[in-house]
C-alpha positions as CSV (number, residue, x, y, z in Angstrom):
1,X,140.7,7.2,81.5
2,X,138.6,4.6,83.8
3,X,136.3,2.4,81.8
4,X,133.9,-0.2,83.0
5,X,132.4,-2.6,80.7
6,X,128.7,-3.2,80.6
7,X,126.5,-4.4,77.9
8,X,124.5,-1.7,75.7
9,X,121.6,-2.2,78.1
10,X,123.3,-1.8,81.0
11,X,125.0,1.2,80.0
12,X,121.8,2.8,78.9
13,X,119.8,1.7,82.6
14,X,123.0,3.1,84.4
15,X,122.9,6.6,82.4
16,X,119.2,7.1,83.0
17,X,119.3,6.1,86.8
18,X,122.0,8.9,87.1
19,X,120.4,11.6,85.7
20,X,119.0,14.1,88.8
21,X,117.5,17.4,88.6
22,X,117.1,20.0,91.2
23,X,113.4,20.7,92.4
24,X,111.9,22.3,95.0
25,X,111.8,19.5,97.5
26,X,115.6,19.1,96.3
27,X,117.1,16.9,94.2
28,X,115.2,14.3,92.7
29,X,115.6,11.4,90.1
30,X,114.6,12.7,86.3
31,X,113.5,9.2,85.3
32,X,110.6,8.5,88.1
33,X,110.7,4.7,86.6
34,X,110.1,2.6,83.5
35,X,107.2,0.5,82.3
36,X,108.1,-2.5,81.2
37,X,106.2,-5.5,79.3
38,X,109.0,-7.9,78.4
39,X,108.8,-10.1,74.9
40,X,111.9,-12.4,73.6
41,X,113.1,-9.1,72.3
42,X,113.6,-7.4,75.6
43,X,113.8,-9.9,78.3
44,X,117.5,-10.9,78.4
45,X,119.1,-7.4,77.3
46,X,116.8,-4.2,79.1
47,X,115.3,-6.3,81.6
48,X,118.9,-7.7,83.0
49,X,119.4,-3.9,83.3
50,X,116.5,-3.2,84.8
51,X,117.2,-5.8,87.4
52,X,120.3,-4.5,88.5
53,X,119.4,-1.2,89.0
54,X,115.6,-2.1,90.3
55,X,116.3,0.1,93.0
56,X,117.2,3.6,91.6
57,X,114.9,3.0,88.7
58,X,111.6,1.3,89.4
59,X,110.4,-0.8,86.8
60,X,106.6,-1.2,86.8
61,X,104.5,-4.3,84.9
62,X,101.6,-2.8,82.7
63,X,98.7,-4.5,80.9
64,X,99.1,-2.9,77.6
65,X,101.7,-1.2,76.2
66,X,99.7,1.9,74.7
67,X,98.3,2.5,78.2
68,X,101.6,1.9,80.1
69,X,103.0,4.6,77.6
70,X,99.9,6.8,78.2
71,X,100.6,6.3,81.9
72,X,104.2,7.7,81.3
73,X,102.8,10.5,79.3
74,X,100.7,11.4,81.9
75,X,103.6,11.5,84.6
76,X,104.9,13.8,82.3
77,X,102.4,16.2,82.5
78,X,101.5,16.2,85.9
79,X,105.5,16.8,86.8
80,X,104.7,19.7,84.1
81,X,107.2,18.1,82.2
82,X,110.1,18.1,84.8
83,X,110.2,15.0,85.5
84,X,109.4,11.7,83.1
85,X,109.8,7.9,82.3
86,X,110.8,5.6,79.9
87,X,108.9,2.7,78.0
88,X,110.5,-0.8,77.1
89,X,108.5,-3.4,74.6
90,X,109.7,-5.8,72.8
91,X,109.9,-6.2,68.6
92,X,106.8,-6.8,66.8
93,X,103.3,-5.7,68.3
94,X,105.1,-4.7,71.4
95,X,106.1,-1.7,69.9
96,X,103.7,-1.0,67.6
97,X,101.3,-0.8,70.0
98,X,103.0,2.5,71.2
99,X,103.0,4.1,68.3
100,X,99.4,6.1,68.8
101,X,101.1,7.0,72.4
102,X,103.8,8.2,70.6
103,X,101.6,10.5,68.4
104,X,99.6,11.5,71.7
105,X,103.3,12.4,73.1
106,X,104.7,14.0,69.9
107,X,101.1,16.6,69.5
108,X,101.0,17.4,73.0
109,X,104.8,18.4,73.5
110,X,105.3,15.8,76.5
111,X,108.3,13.8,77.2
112,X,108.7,10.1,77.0
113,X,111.5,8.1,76.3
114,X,110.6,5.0,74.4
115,X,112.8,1.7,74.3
116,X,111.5,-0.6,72.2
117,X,113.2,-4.1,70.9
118,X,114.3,-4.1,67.6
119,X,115.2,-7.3,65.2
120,X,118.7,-8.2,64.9
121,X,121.2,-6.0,63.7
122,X,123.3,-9.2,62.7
123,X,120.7,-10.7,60.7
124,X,121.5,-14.0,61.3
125,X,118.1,-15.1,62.0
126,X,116.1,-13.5,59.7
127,X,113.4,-12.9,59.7
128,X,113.1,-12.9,63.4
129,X,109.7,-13.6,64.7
130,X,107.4,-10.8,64.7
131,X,109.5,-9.4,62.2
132,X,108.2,-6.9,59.6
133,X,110.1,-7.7,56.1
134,X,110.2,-5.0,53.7
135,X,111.2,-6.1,50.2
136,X,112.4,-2.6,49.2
137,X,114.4,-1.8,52.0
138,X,117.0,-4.4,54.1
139,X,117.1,-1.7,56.8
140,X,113.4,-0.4,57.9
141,X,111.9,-2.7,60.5
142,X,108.4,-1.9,62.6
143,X,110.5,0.6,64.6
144,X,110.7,2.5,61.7
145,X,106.7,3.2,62.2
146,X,108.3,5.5,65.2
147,X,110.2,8.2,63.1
148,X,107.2,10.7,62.1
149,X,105.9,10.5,65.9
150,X,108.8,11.0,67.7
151,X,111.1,14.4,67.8
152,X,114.4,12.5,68.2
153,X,114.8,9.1,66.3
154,X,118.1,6.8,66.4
155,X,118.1,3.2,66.1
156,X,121.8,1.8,68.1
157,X,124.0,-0.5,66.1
158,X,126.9,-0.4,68.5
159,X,126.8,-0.2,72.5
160,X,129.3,3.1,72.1
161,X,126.7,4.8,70.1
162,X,125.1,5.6,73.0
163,X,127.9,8.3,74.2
164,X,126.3,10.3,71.6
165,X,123.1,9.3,71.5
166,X,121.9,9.4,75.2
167,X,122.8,13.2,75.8
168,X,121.1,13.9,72.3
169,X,118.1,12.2,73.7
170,X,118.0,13.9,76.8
171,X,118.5,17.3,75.2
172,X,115.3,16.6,73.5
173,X,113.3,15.1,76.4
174,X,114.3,18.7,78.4
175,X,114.1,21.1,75.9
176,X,111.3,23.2,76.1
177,X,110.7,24.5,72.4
178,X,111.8,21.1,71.4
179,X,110.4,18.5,74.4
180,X,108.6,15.3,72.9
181,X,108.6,11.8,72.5
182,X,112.2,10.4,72.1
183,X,112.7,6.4,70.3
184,X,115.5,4.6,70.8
185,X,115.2,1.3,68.7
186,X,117.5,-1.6,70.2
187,X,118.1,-4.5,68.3
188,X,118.3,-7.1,70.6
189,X,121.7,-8.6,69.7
190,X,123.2,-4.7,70.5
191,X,121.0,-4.7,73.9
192,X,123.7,-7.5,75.0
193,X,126.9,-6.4,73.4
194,X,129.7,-5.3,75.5
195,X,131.9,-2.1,75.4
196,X,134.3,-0.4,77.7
197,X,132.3,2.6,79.2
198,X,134.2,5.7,80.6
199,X,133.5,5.8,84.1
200,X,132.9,9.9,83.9
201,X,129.7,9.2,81.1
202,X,127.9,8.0,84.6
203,X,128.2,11.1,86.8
204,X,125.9,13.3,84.3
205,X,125.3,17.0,85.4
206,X,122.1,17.7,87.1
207,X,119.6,18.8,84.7
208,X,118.6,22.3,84.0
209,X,115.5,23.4,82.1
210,X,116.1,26.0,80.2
211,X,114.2,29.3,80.1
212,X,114.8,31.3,76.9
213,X,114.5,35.4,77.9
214,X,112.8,37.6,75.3
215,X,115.1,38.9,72.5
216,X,114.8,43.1,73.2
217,X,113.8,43.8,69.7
218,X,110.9,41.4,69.4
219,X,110.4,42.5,73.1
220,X,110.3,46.2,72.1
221,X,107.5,45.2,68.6
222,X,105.5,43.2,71.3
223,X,105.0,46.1,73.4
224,X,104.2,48.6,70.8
225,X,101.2,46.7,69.6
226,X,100.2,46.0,73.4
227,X,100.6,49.9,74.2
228,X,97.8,50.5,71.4
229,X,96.0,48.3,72.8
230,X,92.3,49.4,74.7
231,X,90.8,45.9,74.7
232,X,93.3,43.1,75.2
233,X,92.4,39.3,75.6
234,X,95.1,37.2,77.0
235,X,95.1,33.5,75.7
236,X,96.8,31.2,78.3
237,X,98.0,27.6,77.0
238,X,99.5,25.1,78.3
239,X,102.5,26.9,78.3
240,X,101.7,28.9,81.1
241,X,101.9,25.8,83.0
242,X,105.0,24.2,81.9
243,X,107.2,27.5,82.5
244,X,105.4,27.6,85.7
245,X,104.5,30.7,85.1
246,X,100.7,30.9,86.7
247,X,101.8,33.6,89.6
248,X,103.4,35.8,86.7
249,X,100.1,35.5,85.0
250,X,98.3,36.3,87.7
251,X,100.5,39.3,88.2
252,X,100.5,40.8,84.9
253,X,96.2,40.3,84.4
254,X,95.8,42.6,87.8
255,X,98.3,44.7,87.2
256,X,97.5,45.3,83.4
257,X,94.0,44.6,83.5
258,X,93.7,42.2,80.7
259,X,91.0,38.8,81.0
260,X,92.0,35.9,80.6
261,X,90.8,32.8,78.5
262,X,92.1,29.2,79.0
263,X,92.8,26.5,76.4
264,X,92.3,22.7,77.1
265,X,96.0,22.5,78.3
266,X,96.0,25.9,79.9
267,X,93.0,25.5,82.1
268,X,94.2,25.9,85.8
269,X,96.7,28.2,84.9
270,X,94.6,31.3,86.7
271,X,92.1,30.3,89.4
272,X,88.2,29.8,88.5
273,X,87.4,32.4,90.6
274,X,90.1,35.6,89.7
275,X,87.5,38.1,88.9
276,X,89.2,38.5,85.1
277,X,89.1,34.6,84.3
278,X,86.5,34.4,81.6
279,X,86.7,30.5,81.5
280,X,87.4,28.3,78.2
281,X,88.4,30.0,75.0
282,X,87.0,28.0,71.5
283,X,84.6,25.3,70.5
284,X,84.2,24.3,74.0
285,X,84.3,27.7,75.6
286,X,82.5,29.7,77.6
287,X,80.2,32.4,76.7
288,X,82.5,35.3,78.5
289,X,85.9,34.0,76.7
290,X,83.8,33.7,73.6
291,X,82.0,36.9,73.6
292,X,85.1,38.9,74.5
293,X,87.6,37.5,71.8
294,X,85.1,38.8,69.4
295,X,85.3,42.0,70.1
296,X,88.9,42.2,71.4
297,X,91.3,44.1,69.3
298,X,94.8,42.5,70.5
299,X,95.1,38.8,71.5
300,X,98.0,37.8,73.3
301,X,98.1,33.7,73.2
302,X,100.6,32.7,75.7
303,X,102.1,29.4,75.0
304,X,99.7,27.7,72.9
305,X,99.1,25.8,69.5
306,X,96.0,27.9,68.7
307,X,94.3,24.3,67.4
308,X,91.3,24.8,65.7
309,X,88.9,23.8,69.1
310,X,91.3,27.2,70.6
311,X,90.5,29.4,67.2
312,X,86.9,28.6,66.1
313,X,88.6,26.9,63.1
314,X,90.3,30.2,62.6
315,X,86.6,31.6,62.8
316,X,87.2,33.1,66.3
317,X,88.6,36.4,67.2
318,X,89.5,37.1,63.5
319,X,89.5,41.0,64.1
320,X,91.9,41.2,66.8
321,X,96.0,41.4,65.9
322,X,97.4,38.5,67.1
323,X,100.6,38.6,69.4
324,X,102.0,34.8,70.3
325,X,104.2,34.4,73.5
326,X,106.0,30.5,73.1
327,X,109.0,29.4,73.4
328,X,109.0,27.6,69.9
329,X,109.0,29.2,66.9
330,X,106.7,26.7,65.3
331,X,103.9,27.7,67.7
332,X,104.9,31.8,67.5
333,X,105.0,31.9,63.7
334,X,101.1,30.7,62.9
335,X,98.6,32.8,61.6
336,X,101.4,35.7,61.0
337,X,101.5,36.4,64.5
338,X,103.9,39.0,66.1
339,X,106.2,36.7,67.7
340,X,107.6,36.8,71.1
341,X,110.1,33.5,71.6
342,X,110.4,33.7,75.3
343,X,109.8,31.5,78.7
344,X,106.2,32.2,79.4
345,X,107.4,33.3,82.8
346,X,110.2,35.6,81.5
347,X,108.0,36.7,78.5
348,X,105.6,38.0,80.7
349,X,107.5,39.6,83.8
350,X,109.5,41.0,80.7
351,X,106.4,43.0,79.3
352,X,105.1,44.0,82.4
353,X,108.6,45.7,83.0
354,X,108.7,47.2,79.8
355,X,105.2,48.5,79.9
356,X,104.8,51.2,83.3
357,X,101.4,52.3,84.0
358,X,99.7,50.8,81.0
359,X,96.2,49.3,81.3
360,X,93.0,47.9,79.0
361,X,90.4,50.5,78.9
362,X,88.3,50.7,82.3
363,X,85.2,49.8,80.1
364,X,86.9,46.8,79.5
365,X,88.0,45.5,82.7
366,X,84.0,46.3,83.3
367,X,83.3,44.4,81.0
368,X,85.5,41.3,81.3
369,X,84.9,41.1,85.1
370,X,80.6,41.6,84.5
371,X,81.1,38.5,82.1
372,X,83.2,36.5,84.3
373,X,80.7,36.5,87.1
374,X,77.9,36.2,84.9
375,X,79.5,32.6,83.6
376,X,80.6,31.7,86.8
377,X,76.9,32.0,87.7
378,X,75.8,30.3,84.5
379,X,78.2,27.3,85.4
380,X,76.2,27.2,89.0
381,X,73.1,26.7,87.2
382,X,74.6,24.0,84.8
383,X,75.9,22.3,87.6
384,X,73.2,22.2,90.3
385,X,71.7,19.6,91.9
386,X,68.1,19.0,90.2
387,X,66.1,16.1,90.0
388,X,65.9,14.8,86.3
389,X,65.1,11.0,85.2
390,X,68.5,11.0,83.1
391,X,71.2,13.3,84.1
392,X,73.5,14.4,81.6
393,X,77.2,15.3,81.8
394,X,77.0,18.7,83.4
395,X,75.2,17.4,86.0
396,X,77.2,14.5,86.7
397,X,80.2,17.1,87.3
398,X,78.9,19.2,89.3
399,X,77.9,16.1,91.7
400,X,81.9,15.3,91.7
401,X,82.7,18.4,92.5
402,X,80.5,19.0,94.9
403,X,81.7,15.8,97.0
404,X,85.3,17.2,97.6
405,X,83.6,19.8,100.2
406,X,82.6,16.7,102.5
407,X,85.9,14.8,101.7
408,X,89.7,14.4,103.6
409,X,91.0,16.8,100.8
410,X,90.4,20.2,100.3
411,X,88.1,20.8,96.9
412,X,91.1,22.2,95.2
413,X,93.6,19.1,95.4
414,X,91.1,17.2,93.5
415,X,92.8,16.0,90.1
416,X,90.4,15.5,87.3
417,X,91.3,13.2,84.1
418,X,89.6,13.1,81.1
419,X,90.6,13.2,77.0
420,X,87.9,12.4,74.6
421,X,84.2,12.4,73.5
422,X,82.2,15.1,74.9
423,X,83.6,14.9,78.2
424,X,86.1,16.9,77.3
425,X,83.9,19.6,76.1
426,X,81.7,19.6,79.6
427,X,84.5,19.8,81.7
428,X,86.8,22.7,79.8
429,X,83.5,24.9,80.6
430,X,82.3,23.7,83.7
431,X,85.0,22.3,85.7
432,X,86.3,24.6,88.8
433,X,90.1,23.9,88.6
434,X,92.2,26.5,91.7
435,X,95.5,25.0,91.5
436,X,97.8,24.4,88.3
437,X,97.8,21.0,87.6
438,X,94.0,20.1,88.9
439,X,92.7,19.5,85.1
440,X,94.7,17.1,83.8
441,X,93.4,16.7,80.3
442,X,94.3,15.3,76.5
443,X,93.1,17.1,73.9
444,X,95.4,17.8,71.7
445,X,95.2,14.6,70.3
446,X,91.8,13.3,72.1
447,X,92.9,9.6,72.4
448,X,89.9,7.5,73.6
449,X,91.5,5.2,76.1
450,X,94.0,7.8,77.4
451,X,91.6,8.1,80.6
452,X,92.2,5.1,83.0
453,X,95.8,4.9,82.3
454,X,96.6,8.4,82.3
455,X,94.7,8.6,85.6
456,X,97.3,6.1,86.9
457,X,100.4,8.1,85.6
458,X,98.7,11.3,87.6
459,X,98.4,9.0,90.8
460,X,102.0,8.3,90.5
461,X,103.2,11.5,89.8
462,X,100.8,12.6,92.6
463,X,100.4,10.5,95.2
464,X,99.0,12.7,97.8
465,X,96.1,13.9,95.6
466,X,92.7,12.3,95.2
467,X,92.7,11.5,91.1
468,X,89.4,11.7,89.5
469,X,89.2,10.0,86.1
470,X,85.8,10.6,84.0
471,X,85.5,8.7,81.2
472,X,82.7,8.0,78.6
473,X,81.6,4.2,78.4
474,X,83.4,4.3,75.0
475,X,86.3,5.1,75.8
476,X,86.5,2.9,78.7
477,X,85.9,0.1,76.6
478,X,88.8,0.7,74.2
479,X,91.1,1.0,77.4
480,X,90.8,-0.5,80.6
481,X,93.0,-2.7,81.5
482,X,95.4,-0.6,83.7
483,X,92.5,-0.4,86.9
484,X,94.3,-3.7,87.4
485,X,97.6,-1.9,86.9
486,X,96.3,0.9,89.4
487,X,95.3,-1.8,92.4
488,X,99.1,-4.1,92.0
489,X,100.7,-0.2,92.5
490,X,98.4,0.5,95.6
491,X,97.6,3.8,93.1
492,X,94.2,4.8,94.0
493,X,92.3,5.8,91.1
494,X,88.0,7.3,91.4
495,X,87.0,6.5,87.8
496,X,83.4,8.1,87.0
497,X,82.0,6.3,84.2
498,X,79.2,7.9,82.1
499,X,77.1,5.0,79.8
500,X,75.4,7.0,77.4
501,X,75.3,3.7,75.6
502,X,77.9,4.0,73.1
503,X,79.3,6.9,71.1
504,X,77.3,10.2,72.3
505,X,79.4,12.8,70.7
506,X,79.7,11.7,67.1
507,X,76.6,10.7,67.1
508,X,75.9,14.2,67.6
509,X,78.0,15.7,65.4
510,X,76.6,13.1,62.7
511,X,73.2,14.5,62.8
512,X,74.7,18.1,63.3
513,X,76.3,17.2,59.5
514,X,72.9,16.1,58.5
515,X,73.3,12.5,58.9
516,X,71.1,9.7,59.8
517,X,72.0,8.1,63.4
518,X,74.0,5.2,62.1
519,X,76.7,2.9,63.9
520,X,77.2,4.8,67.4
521,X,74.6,4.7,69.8
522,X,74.2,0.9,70.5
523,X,70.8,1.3,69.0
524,X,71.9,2.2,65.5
525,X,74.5,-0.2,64.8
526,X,74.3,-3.7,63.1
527,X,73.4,-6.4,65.8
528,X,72.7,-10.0,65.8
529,X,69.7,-11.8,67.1
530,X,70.2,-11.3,70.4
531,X,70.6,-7.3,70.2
532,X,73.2,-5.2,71.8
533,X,75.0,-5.6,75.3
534,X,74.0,-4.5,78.4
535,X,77.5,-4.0,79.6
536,X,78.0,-3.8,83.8
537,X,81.1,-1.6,83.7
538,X,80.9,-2.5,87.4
539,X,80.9,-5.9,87.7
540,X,84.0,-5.7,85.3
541,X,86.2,-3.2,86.9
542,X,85.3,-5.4,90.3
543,X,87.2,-8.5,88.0
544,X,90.1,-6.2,87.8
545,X,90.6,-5.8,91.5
546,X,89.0,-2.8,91.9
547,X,85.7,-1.6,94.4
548,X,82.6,-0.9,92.1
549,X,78.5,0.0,91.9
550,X,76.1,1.6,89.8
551,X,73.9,4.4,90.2
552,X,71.2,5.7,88.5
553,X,71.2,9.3,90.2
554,X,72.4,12.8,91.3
555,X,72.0,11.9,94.7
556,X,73.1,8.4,94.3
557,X,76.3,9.1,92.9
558,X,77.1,12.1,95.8
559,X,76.8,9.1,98.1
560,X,78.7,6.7,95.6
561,X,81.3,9.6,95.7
562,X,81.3,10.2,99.4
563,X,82.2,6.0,99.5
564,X,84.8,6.1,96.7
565,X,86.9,9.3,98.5
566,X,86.7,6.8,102.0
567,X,87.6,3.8,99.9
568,X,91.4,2.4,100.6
569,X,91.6,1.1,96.4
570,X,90.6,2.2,93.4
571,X,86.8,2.8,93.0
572,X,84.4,2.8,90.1
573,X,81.1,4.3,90.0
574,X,79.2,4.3,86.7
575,X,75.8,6.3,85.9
576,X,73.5,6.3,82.8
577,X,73.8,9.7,81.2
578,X,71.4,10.8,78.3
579,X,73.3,11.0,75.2
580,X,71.4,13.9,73.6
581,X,71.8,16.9,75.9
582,X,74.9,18.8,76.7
583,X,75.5,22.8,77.6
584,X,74.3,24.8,75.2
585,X,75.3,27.8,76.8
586,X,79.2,28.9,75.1
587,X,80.8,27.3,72.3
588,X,81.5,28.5,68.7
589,X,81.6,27.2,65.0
590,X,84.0,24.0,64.8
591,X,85.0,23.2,61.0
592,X,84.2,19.7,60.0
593,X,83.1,19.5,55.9
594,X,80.0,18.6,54.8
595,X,80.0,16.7,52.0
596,X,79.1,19.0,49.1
597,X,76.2,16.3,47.6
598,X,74.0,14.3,49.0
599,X,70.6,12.9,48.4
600,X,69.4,13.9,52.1
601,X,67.8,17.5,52.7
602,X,69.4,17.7,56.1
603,X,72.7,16.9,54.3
604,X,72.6,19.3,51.9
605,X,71.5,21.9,54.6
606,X,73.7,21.6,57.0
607,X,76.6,22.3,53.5
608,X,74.8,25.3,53.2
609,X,75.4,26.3,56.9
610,X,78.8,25.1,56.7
611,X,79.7,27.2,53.6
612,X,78.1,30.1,55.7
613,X,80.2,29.6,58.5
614,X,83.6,28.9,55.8
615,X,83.5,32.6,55.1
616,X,83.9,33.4,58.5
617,X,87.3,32.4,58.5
618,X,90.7,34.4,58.3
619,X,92.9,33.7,55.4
């Protein structure tokens, strides 16, 4: 057998640079790169490695490693999880500061391979700097921080640990049921050892993403309960997405008859204007998706988590059976669900098959498609251009939309990011999304700070598109760092900041719970003498590299826009946005308790509302 010898480190670049898959513009690298920010734990093993093999594995310098990592995630996602990258830190902070990235990786089912240093496996010098002692265990070190986060969790002692470990991990990273954030932990005496390698463990097999077909007797239960069905309401997640499975989608809603509702991470996955898509589904939905799942009598929820934003808190749709489509049993199994493991893709094309002639009750498809073009006029009016003294975030979006009609690209290559505060919220209902991939956003963990960064991971994943990241002024400030990141990479970000002057959506929901304003507005938080900051998020993303300028208006920021799609660099425009209005029209009960005493009348109001709404629920 031929061997060559390389250190741990090397052997584990090597692997990863070899692995290909086959795509449609052929065949393609899996790894698209690395982010690296190198520490004394790092810097002599992994980035060696990296060095040599700079060329069929970029390595790219971040800022900060929870962004770099969000960055990766985001690659992910926009690949729809085809394609990924890896993560190296070193010990200590370096890798504890991916841990919330890991958790963002680990809840929305995206691959990411992360490499962080570890102490030494020798223990010679211990404790190591930026060592974590435990004096209960000799073996847990901060990497241990990684294990509930992460779906696949080894830590390598010996360089020939990675013949088994590598393959494990890449199972993992490409499996669809089980795809998530992978940790290998590499003390940083191992990253150097040496070990004879067999020569074959570096010509991998191309990649092949498995899609699981539906088993013919849960395929034969699905379709009973369908068959009965006169008023079916199909609930698409991002599952449809990741099996790639839009055009089936499309197929079996016109050929069946049966609206469709989108989840955070499904919207996109049917076209804003198909005369059955009834928009958003849940707390942030629209009133056609909402309206419709309360009278439905059969859901169908095709690759989704059903979170509680998707279910009303499990308040949502409670009459309907409920049939889940996903290729993980996890997901199928909630809420005693008739299961269906299957490939979206398959799943469907399977049932449409297996079910000749059958279609939703013409009063229905009357219905669904009278509702749908009622809320697509609603979402006109939201969005319209109207003079008001403070514009809020519906108004702000339908400015940004409106500037692709004037711009280089067509309206529907437009890529909009977005994860957190009420942003999130505005945009599932009102954002016009045509292609798969155009709304790119986080929600199933809601990281503030995921923006920027993720923004970046699109651009890279997407070069030819025009990224659009909108971001709350909160969020911004937790996580900026990588607009510098975004101008060193020639990666072009828009970023759209809204200042509503600190924290717009809890303080909200605080006063919704019957609370007093109270530490998030800038106004209602402990200052010193000289008050709160009047920050110029302009001035500071122009320190970073990037073009910048406020506006205070619609019209404004359509010009701002019109500059920023021109612009050769990354380009920031922030507005003032009013923190009290949003859309009222849509939405549904959201469960967040209420403390059961309280010596405020609004407090102990709003309990009795929320014990209202509590028997609402399905067990």
């Amino acid at each position: 057998m031929s061997t060559v010898r390389l250190t741990t480190a090397q052997g584990l670049v090597r692997y990863l640079a070899a692995l290909h898959t086959d795509s449609g513009d052929g065949r393609v690298p899996l790894f698209g790169g690395v982010f690296a920010i190198f520490g004394h734990g790092n810097v002599a093993g992994i980035g060696e490695a990296l060095f040599r093999h700079r060329e069929a594995l970029p390595t790219y310098r971040a800022h900060n490693e929870q962004a770099m990592a969000h960055a990766a995630i985001a690659y992910a996602k926009a690949h729809m999880r085809r394609r990924m990258m890896a993560c190296t830190t070193s010990i200590g902070p370096g890798a504890t500061n991916l841990v919330t990235a890991a958790a963002l990786a680990h809840v929305n089912r995206l691959p990411v391979l992360f490499l962080p240093g570890d102490v030494f496996m020798s223990r010679a010098p211990d404790p190591a700097l930026q060592q974590v002692e435990d004096f209960h265990d000799g073996g847990v070190s901060a990497n241990d921080c990684f294990k509930p986060v992460s779906r696949y969790f080894d830590r390598i002692a010996y360089p020939e640990q990675l013949l088994t470990a590598l393959p494990r991990a890449i199972h993992v990273l490409t499996d669809p049921a089980l795809c998530g954030p992978v940790t290998l932990a590499l003390p940083q005496d191992v990253q150097t050892m040496a070990y004879d390698f067999p020569e074959d463990f570096f010509s991998p097999s191309a990649i092949v993403f498995r899609a699981p077909p539906p088993m013919e007797a849960e395929l034969a239960r699905t379709v009973a309960v369908l068959r009965e069905s006169k008023r079916p309401l199909i609930v698409a997640g991002g599952g449809v997405l990741y099996g790639l499975a839009s055009e089936a989608l499309r197929a079996f809603a016109d050929t069946h008859g049966v609206p469709v509702a989108e989840t955070q991470a499904g919207k996109g996955a049917l076209p804003w204007d198909h005369p059955l898509q009834l928009g958003a589904i849940g707390v942030t939905g629209s009133t056609a998706a909402n309206a419709l799942a309360r009278e439905a009598d059969v859901v169908l929820a095709i690759g989704t988590r059903l979170q509680d934003f998707t279910t009303g808190s499990h308040s949502l749709a409670t009459q309907a059976r409920l049939v889940s489509l996903n290729v993980n049993v996890f997901d199928a199994l909630k809420w005693r669900g008739v299961e269906l493991l299957a490939d979206a893709r398959l799943g469907l094309e399977a049932l449409s098959h297996a079910m000749p002639g059958w279609k939703s009750a013409s009063a229905w498809q009357s219905k669904a498609t009278k509702a749908a073009k009622d809320w697509r006029a609603a979402v006109d009016r939201v969005t319209g251009r109207r003079e008001v003294e403070l514009p809020y975030e519906g108004e702000v979006i339908g400015a940004v939309q409106r500037s692709a009609a004037n711009s280089a690209h067509s309206p529907s290559s437009d890529i909009v990011v977005c994860a957190a505060g009420t942003l999130p919220a505005e945009l599932h209902k009102l954002w016009r999304s045509a292609t798969p991939g155009g709304y790119h956003m986080e929600y199933g963990y809601s990281c503030m700070g995921y923006e920027i960064a993720g923004g970046l991971g699109v651009k890279m994943a997407r070069p030819e598109r025009e990224v659009i990241v909108m971001v709350g002024d909160g969020s911004y400030l937790m996580l900026n760092s990588e607009i510098a990141t975004s101008v060193m990479l020639g990666k072009k970000l828009i970023i759209v900041v809204l200042d509503n002057q600190g924290y717009g959506c809890i303080n909200r929901l605080q006063q919704a719970c019957g609370g007093e304003p109270f530490n998030n507005l800038f106004d209602d938080c402990t200052q010193g003498p000289d008050g709160a900051p009047r920050i110029d998020f302009a001035a500071h993303a122009a320190s970073l590299g990037a073009l910048a300028e406020n506006v205070k208006t619609i019209p404004q920021l359509e010009a701002a826009m019109a500059r920023a799609r021109a612009a050769d660099r990354t380009y920031l425009i922030c507005i003032e946005t009013d923190p009290d209005r949003t859309t009222t029209e849509g939405g549904c009960w959201w469960e967040v308790a209420v403390p059961e005493v309280s010596d405020r009348e609004e407090v102990r109001k709003a309990r009795h509302a929320y014990e209202h709404d509590k028997r609402q629920q399905k067990p």
